[in-house]
Each structure stands twice: as C-alpha cells, then as structure tokens.
BABA-587711 format. One record per residue (C-alpha): residue in one letter; chain; y, z, x. Coordinates in Angstrom, 2 decimals. Each point is the difference from the previous one (the first is absolute). Last residue first. Example, Ala and Ser with C-alpha at 12.3 -4.5 7.8 and 13.67 -1.06 7.14 Angstrom:
2
<S,A,<-1.06,7.14,13.67>>
<A,A,<-3.44,0.66,-1.37>>
END
This chain:
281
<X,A,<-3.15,-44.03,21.21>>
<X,A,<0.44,-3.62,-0.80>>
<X,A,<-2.60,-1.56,2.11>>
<X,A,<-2.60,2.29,-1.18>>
<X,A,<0.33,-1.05,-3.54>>
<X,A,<-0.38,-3.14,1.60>>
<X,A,<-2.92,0.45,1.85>>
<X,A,<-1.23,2.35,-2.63>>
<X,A,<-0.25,-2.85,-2.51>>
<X,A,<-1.26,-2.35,2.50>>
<X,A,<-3.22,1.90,0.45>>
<X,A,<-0.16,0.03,-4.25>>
<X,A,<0.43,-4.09,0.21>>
<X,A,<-2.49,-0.31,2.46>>
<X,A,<-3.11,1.63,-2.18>>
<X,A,<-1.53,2.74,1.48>>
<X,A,<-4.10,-0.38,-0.31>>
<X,A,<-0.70,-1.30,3.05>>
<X,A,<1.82,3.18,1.55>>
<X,A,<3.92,0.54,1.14>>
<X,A,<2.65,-0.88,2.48>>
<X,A,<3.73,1.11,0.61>>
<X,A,<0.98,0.22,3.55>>
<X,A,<3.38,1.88,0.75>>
<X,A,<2.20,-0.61,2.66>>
<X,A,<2.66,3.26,0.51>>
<X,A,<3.86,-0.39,0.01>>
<X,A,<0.88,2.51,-1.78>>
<X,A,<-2.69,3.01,-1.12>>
<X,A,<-3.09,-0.32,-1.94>>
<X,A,<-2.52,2.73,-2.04>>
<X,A,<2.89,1.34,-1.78>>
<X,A,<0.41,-2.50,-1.69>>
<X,A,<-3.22,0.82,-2.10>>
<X,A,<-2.03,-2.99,-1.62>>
<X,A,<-2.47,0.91,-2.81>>
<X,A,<2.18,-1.31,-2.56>>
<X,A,<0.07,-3.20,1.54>>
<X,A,<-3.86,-1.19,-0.58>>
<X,A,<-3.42,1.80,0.92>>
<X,A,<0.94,1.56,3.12>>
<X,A,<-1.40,1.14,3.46>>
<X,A,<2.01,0.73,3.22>>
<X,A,<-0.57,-0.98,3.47>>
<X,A,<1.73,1.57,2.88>>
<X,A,<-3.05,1.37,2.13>>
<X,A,<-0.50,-4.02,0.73>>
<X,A,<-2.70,-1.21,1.07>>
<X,A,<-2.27,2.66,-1.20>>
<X,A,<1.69,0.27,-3.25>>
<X,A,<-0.12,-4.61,0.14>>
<X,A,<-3.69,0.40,-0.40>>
<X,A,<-0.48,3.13,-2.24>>
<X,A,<2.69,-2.33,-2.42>>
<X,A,<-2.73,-2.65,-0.04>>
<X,A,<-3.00,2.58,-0.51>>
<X,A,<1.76,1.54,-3.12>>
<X,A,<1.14,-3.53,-1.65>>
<X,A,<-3.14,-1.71,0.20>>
<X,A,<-1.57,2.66,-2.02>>
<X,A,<2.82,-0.87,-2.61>>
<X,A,<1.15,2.82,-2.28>>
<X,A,<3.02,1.45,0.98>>
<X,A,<1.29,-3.48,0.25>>
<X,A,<1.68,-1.18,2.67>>
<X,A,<3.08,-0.44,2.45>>
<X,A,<-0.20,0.87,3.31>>
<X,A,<3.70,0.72,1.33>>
<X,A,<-0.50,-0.03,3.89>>
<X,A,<2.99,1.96,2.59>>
<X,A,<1.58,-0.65,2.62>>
<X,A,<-1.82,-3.95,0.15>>
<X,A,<-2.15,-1.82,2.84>>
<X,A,<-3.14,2.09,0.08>>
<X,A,<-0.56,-0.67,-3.82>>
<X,A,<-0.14,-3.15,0.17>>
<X,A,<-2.91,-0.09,2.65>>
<X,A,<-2.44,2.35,-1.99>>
<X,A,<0.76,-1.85,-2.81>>
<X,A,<-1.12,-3.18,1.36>>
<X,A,<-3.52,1.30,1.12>>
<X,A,<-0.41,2.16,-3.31>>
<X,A,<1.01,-3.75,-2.06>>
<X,A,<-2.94,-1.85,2.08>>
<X,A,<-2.50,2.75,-1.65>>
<X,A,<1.29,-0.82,-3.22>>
<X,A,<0.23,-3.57,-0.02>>
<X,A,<-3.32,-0.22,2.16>>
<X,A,<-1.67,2.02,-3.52>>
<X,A,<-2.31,2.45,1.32>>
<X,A,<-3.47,-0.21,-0.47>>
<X,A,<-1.09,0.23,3.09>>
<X,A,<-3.99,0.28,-0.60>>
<X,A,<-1.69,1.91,2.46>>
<X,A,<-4.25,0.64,0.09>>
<X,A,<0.14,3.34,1.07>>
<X,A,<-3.03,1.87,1.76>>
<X,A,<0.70,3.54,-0.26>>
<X,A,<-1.12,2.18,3.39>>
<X,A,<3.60,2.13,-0.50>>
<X,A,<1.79,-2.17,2.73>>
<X,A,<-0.20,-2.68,-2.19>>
<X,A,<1.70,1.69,-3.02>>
<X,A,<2.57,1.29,2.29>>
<X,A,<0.64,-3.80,1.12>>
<X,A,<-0.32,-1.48,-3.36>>
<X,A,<2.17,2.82,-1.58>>
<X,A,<2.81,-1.44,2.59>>
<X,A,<-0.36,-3.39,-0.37>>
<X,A,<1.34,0.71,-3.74>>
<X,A,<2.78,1.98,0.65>>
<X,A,<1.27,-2.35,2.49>>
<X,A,<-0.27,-2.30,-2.42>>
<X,A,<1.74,2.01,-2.49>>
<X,A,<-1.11,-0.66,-3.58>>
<X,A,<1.50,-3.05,-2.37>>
<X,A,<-3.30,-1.48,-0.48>>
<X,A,<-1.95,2.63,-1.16>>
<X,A,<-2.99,0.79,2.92>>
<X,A,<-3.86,-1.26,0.36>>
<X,A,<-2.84,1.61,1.76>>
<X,A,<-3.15,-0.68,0.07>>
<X,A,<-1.86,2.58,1.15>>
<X,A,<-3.52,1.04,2.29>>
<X,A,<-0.99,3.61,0.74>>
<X,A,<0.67,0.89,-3.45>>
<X,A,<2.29,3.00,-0.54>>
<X,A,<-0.85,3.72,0.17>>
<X,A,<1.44,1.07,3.57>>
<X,A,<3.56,-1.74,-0.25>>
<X,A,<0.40,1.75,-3.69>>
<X,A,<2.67,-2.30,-0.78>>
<X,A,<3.04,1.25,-1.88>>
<X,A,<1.48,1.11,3.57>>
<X,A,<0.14,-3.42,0.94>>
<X,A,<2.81,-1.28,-1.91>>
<X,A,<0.69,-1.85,-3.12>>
<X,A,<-3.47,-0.12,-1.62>>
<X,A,<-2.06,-2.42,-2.48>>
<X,A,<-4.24,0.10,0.28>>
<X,A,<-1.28,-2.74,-2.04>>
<X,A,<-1.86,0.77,-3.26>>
<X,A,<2.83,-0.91,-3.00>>
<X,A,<-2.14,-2.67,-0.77>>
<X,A,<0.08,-1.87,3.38>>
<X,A,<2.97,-2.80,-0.92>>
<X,A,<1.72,2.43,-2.33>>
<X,A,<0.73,1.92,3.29>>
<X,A,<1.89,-2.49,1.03>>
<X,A,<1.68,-0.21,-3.23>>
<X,A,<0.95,3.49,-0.03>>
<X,A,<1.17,-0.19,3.69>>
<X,A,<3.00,-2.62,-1.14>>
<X,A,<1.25,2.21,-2.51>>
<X,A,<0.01,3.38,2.36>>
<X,A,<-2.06,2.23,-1.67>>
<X,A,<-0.91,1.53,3.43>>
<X,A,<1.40,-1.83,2.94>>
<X,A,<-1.47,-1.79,2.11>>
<X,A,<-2.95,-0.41,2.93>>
<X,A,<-2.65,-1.21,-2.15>>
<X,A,<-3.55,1.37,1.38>>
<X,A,<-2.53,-3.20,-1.33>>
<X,A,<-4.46,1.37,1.00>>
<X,A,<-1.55,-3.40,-0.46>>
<X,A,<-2.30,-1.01,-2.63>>
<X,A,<0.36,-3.36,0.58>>
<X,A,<1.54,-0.54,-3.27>>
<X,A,<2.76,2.26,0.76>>
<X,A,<1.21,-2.10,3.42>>
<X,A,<0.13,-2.91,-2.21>>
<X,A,<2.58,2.12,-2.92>>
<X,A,<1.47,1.05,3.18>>
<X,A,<0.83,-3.43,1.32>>
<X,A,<0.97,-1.32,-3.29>>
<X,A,<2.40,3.08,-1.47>>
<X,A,<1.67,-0.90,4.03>>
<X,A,<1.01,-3.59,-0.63>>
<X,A,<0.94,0.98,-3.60>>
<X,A,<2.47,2.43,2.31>>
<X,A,<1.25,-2.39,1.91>>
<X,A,<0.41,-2.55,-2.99>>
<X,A,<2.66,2.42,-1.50>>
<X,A,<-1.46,0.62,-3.67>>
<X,A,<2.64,-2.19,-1.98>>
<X,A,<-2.53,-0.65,-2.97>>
<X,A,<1.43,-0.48,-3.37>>
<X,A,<-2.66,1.48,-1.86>>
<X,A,<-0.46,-1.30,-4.09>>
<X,A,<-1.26,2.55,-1.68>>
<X,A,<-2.46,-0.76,-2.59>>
<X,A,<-0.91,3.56,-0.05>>
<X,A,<-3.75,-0.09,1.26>>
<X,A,<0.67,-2.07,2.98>>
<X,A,<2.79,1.91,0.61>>
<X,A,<-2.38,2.97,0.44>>
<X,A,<-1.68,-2.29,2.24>>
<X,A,<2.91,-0.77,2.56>>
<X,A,<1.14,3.86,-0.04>>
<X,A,<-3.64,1.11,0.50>>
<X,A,<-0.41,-2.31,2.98>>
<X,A,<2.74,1.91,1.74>>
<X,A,<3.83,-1.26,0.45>>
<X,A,<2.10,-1.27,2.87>>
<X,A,<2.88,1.19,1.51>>
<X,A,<2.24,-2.86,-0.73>>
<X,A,<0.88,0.75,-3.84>>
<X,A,<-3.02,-1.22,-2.53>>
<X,A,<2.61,-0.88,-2.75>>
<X,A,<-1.56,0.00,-3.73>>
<X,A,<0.79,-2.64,-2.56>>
<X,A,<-1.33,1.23,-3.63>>
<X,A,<-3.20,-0.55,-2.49>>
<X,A,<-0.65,3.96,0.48>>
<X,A,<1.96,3.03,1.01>>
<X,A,<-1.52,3.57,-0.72>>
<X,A,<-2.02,-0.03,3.51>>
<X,A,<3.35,-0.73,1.92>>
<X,A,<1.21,2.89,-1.61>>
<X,A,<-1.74,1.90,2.11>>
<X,A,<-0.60,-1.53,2.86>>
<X,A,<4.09,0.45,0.84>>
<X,A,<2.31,-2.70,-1.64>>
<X,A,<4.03,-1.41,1.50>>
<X,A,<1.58,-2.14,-2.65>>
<X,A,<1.75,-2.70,1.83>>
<X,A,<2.99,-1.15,-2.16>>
<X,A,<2.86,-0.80,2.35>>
<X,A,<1.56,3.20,0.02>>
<X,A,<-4.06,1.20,1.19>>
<X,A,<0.73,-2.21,2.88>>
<X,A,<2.66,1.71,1.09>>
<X,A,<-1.28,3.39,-0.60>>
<X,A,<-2.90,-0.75,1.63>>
<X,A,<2.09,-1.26,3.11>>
<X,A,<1.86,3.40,0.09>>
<X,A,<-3.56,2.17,-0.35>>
<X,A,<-1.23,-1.90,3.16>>
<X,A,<-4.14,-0.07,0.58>>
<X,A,<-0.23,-3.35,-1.73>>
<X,A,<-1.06,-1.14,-3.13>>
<X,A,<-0.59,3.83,-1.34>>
<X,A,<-3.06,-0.14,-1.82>>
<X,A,<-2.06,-3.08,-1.84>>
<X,A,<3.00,-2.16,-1.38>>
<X,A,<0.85,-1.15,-3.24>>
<X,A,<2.48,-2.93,-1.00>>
<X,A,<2.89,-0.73,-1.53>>
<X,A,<2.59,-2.22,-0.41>>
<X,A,<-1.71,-3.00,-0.71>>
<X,A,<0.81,-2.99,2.64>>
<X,A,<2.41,2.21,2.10>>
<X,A,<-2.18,2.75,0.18>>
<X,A,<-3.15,-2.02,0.89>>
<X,A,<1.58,-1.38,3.30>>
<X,A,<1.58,3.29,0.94>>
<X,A,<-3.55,1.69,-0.33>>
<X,A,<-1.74,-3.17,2.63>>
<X,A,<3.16,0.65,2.05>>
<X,A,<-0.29,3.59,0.20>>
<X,A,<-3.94,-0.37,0.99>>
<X,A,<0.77,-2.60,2.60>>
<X,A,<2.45,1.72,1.39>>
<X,A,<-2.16,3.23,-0.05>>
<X,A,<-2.96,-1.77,1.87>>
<X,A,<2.50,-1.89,2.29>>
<X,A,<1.45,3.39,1.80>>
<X,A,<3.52,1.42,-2.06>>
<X,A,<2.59,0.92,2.44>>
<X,A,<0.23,0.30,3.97>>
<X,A,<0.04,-2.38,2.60>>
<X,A,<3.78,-0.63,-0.18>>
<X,A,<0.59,3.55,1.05>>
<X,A,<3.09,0.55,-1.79>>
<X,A,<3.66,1.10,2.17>>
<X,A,<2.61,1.84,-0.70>>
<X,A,<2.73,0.71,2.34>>
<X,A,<1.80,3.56,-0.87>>
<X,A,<3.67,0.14,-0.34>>
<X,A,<-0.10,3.45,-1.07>>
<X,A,<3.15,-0.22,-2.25>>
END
C-alpha cells in the first residue's frame, strides 16, 4: 500500500458553457432518447461516451448536411453562419447551447468585420470554436497560434486583434507586446474567458502544494494542453491522463500528497475516478 493522500482541486471540472451544454443534452435525452449533436460535445472522449450511452448521436458537417426536419445540438463552442442557414434550409431544428462567451465574441468580430478592419485571431487552427469565428469575417481574418506564422514585416500597420477564449493570458499579452514593439498598432481585445484565465491563477497555486499533480483531460481539449503547461511549470511532477488506464504506479511512492485536477472540459466524476482508483493503489 502507498498510502498516498489524495486530494481534487475543487476549482477544477466542467466551466458553465459545458455545464450548460451537458445539461441542455441530458435534458433532451431523458424526454426522447435521442438526440444529435454538432461534433464532439465536449473535448473528453470518456464523457462522450457517457453521453453517447444515453442516446447522443455525435455528427461531423457532413452528415449534418444529409439530415433534415430533425433536432440538432449546437455544443458550447459556437457555430458559423453557414451552420445556422444550412439549417435553415433542412428544417432542422438547432438546439443552441453556444457558450454565451463565445456568442459574445462571434458579435464583436462580426462588428469589427463590417468596419473593414484588419481581425488576426490568436487560436488554434480548425479548432471548433475558431471556425465560427472565422465564419463571422468570411473565412478572411488572419488565424495563428504563435508568432512565427506572422510575417512581422508584411502585416498592416494597424490590427485588431482578438484571441479564442480558452488561450493563455499570458500568452496573449505577450504577442501584444512583441507585436507593439514591431511598429504594429494593435487595437486589443481580451477575449479570454475570466473562468479560464482565473482557473491558470488557481492552478498555478494547487499545484505548488502537492508531491506530485495528476491532470486529468482529454487528449483533445485546447484548454487541456495550456492548463497542464501551467501546473508542469509548477510542479516538474505532473502527469497527464485521459481516465485510469493511463495511470502508472509507478509514478508515486508511500506516503506522498497527490493533487488531482483537470480542464473545463473534464467532467468531476472522471477526476474522482482516479482519486479513488488512486486511493487504492
């Protein structure tokens, strides 16, 4: 027995845009027993499968043009204006759980496009939420995920520049600053979502007090990647996994404290999972 003390960062676990989501998909499933949704839910293969038990049939683009006179989920990372008038077309009904953050931020840039202006996206390419931001300028804003995709010497003198809501801040404040110091006049936008950016600050602290930090995520959640960068340079100790199976014990040894936390998009009942599988190592 290891004896190890186990503890979950209370902080972490689905943000309000996925809850709200989940809840809206739960709420459906248990009135009809099915029901499509518009990509992965969430960025967390174990809480798909979950869900999917429950009757949520997960669609890409594709097939989402071959449905008609149906329910469709709009999952919290928002959609294009193609998606919304394509269902126009179909008859498809679009149960929209587009995390009000990110409408906030379709709006802004969809303004900041009809002024003409010249709209760099700080995000990832392809990720779900970036494809409907870019759907806001027609596909003709400038998307990048570091600086050395920018050609500092060819831009427009003048910007506007907005980011994906679950960047770095840090991140973030720092392309404005080399961007400045370049002659490029920036009109800023943090666009981060406060539940994200406020989650960096508190991981950062957790994972100072523990041995070692069990970050629990999905392999495919942006969110994921920069949270678990946060508590690695806390805490040289920090592993990554996906659910139990991922979980070496050869990682801990008796008597250590460990700190389990995760992304917005890990569900608390997959966190406690590993507590407890930990627990009985």
């Amino acid at each position: 027995m290891f004896d190890l003390t186990v503890e979950i960062d209370p902080s972490s676990g689905f943000c309000f845009g996925v809850v709200y989501a989940i809840e809206m998909a739960e709420d459906i499933l248990d009135e009809t027993g099915t029901l499509y949704c518009l990509g992965d839910i969430v960025h967390n293969d174990e809480e798909v499968r979950r869900l999917e038990s429950k009757g949520l049939k997960i669609i890409n683009h594709e097939e989402f043009k071959a449905i008609k006179n149906a329910p469709v989920l709009i999952r919290a990372h928002g959609e294009p204006p193609s998606t919304y008038q394509l269902a126009l077309e179909n008859n498809i009904e679009l149960i929209d759980a587009s995390c009000p953050v990110v409408l906030k931020l379709q709006n802004r840039i969809k303004n900041s496009f009809d002024k003409e202006e010249n709209i760099y996206i700080y995000g990832k390419h392809g990720h779900a939420e970036v494809v409907g931001l870019l759907g806001q300028t027609n596909e003709e804003a400038v998307v990048f995920q570091n600086l050395e995709e920018l050609d500092l010497t060819t831009m427009p003198k003048e910007i506007t520049l907005y980011s994906q809501t679950t960047k770095s801040t840090d991140s973030f404040y720092e392309i404005n600053k080399v961007l400045a110091e370049n002659g490029i006049t920036v009109n800023t936008n943090d666009t981060i979502c406060r539940q994200v950016s406020n989650r960096d600050k508190e991981l950062r602290n957790f994972a100072k007090n523990y041995d070692r930090i069990v970050f629990v995520s999905g392999t495919k959640s942006s969110n994921g990647k920069v949270l678990y960068n946060v508590c690695l340079d806390q805490n040289p100790n920090t592993y990554f996994v996906s659910s139990i199976a991922d979980v070496k014990s050869e990682w801990f040894a008796k008597n250590e404290r460990i700190g389990i936390c995760g992304a917005t998009s890990t569900p608390m009942w997959l966190m406690q999972e590993v507590q407890q599988y930990l627990q009985h190592l």
